[in-house]
C-alpha positions as CSV (number, residue, x, y, z in Angstrom):
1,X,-3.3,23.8,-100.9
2,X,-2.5,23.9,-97.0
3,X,-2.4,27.1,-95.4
4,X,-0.6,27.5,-92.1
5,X,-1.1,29.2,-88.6
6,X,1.3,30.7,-86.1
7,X,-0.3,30.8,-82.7
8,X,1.0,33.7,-80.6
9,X,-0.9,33.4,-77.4
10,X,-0.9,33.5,-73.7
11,X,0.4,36.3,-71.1
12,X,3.9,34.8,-70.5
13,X,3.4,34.7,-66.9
14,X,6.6,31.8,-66.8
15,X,8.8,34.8,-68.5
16,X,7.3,37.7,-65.8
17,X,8.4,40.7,-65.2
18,X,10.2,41.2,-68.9
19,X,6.7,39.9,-70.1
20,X,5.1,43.0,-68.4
21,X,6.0,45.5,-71.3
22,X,6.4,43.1,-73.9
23,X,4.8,40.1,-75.6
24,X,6.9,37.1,-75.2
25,X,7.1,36.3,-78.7
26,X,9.0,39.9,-79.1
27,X,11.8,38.2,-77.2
28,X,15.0,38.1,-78.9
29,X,16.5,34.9,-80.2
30,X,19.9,35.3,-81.5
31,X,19.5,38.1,-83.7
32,X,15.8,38.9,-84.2
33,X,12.6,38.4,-82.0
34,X,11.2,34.6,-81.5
35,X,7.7,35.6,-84.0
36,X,10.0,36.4,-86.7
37,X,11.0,32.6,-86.8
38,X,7.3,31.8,-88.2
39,X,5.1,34.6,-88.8
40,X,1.7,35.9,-87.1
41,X,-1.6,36.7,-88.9
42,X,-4.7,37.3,-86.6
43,X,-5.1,38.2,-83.0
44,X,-6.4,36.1,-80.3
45,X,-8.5,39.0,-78.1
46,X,-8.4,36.4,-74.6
47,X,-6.1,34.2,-73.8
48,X,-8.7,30.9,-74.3
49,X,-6.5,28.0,-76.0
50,X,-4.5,26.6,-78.2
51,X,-7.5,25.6,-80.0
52,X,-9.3,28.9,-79.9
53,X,-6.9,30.1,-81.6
54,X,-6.6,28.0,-83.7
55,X,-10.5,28.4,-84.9
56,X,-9.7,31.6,-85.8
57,X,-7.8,31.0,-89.0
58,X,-10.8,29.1,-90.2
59,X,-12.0,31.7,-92.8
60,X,-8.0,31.7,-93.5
61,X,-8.4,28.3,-94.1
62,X,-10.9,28.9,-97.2
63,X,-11.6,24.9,-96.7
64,X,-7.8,24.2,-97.1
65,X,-5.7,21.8,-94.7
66,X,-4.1,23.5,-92.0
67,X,-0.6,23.7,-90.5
68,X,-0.9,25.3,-86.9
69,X,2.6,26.0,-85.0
70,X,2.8,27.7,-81.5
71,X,4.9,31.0,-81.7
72,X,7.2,30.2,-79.3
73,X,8.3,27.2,-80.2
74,X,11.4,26.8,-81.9
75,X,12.6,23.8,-84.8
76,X,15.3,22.6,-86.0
77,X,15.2,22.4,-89.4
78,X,13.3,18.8,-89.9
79,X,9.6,19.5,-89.7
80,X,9.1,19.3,-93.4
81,X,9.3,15.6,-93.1
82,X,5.8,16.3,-90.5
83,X,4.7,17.7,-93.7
84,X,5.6,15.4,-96.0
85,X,4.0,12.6,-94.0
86,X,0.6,14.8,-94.2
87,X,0.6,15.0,-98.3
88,X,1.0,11.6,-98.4
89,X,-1.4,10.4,-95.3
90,X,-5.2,9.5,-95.8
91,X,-5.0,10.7,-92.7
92,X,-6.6,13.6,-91.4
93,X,-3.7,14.8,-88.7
94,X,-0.2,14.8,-88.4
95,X,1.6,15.9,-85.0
96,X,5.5,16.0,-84.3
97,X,6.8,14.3,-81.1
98,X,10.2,15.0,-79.9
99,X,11.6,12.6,-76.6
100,X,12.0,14.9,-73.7
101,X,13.9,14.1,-70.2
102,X,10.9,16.0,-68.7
103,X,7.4,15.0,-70.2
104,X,5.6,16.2,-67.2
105,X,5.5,19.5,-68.7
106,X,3.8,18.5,-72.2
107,X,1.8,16.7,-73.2
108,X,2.6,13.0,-73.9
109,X,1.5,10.4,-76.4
110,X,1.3,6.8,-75.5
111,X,1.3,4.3,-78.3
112,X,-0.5,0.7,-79.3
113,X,1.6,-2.4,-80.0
114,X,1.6,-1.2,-83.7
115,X,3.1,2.2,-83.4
116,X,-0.1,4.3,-83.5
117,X,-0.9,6.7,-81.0
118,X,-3.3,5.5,-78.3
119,X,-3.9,8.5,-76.6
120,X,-2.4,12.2,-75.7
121,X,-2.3,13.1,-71.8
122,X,-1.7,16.6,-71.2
123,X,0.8,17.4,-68.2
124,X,0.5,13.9,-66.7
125,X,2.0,13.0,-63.2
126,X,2.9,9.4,-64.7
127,X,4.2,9.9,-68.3
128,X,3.4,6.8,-69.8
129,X,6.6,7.7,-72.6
130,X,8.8,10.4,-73.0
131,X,7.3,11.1,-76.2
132,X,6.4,15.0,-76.0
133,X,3.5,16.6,-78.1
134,X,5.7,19.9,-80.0
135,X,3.8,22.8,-80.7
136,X,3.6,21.7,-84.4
137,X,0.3,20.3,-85.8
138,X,-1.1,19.2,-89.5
139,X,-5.0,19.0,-89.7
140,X,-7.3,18.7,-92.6
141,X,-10.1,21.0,-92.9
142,X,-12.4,19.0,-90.6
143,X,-10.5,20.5,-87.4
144,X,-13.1,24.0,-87.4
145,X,-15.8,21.5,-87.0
146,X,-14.1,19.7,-84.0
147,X,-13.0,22.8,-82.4
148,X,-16.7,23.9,-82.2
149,X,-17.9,20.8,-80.2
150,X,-14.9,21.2,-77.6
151,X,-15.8,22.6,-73.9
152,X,-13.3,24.5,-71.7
153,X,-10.7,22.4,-69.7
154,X,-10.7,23.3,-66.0
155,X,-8.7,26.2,-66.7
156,X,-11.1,27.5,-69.0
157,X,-9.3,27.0,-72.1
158,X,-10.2,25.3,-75.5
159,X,-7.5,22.1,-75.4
160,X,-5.8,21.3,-78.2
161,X,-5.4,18.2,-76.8
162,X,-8.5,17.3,-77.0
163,X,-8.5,17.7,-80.9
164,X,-5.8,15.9,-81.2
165,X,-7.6,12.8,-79.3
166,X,-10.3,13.4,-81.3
167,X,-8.6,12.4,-84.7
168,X,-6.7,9.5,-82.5
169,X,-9.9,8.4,-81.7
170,X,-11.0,8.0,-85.0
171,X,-7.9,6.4,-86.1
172,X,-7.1,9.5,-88.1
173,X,-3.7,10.5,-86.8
174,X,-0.6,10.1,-87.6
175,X,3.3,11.2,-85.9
176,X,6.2,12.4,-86.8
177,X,9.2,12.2,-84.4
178,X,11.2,15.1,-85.0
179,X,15.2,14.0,-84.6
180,X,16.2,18.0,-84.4
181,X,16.2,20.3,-81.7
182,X,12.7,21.5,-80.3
183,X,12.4,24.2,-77.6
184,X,9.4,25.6,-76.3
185,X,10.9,29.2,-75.2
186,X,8.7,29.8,-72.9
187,X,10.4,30.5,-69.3
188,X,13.6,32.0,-68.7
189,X,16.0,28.4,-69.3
190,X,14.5,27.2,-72.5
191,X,14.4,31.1,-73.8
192,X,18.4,30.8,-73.1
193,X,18.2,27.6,-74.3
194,X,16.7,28.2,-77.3
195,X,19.4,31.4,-78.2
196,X,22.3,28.9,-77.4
197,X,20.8,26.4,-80.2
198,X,20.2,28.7,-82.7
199,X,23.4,30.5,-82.6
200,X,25.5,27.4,-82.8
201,X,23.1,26.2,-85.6
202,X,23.6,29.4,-87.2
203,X,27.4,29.4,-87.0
């Protein structure tokens, strides 16, 4: 059985002042408030990662594979191929990529000659593809165990990232390339964004 997490996290300082009063995940999309989308199980007390979070769920988790996506992310309506690819993988992690005019902002997989992932460079100045990591992630139960060896970023955070490196390096992931829309509604264009795809999708 895999058990999934919804990771609703941060301050929403991108969406300030209308994050002030309320968390951004309370935002409306279309016609009900972006958490609804997925839903939330724990709290995260500090604002210390994606993976942090994550570790959370690990009594959740009951030893189960785990399905992590970020609250305010939004999907169109292909993931369960992501998932899919994870029943059927020996592999211990699955990620979804979606090409982005703007990689800057994410972080970016780069790939070997045979299609693999090489590595995952968060926010890089030189994007090396446009290849964006989503806020969609498949793990077997091994990720609580690599999420207690990780040390803060520079920012003081618990890095995702560097989990996802982790399985790369030991040839353990695999991708999915979403083909759908993929929003991550966090500032003020992608939350507009994000209400323009879902009502036409909805239509």
């Amino acid at each position: 059985m895999i058990k999934g997490v919804i990771l609703a996290g941060g301050r929403g300082t991108r969406l300030w002042p209308i994050t002030k009063v309320v968390s951004k995940h309370l935002l409306p999309v279309g016609n009900q408030p972006v958490i609804y989308y997925p839903v939330s199980y724990t709290i995260q007390r500090e604002p210390g990662g994606i993976a942090q979070g994550l570790g959370l769920a690990k009594s959740f988790a009951d030893g189960n594979p785990v399905a992590l996506i970020l609250g305010d992310n939004i999907f169109g309506d292909d993931l369960l191929g992501a998932v899919k690819k994870f029943s059927k993988t020996e592999k211990g992690s699955v990620v979804a990529l979606k090409e982005v005019p703007d990689p800057k902002r994410f972080g970016v997989a780069s790939f070997n000659k045979d299609g693999t992932i090489k590595n995952i460079i968060e926010k890089p100045k030189k994007p090396d593809t446009n290849w964006a990591v989503t806020g969609f992630y498949l793990y077997d139960n091994r990720v609580f165990d690599v999420i207690k060896t990780l040390k803060p970023s520079a920012r003081g955070e618990y890095e995702i990232t560097d989990v996802n490196n982790f399985y790369i390096k030991e040839g353990a992931m695999e991708h999915f390339k979403t083909k759908k829309y993929w929003v991550d509604a966090g500032t003020f264009d992608s939350l507009h964004l994000a209400n323009l795809l879902v009502r036409k999708n909805n239509k």
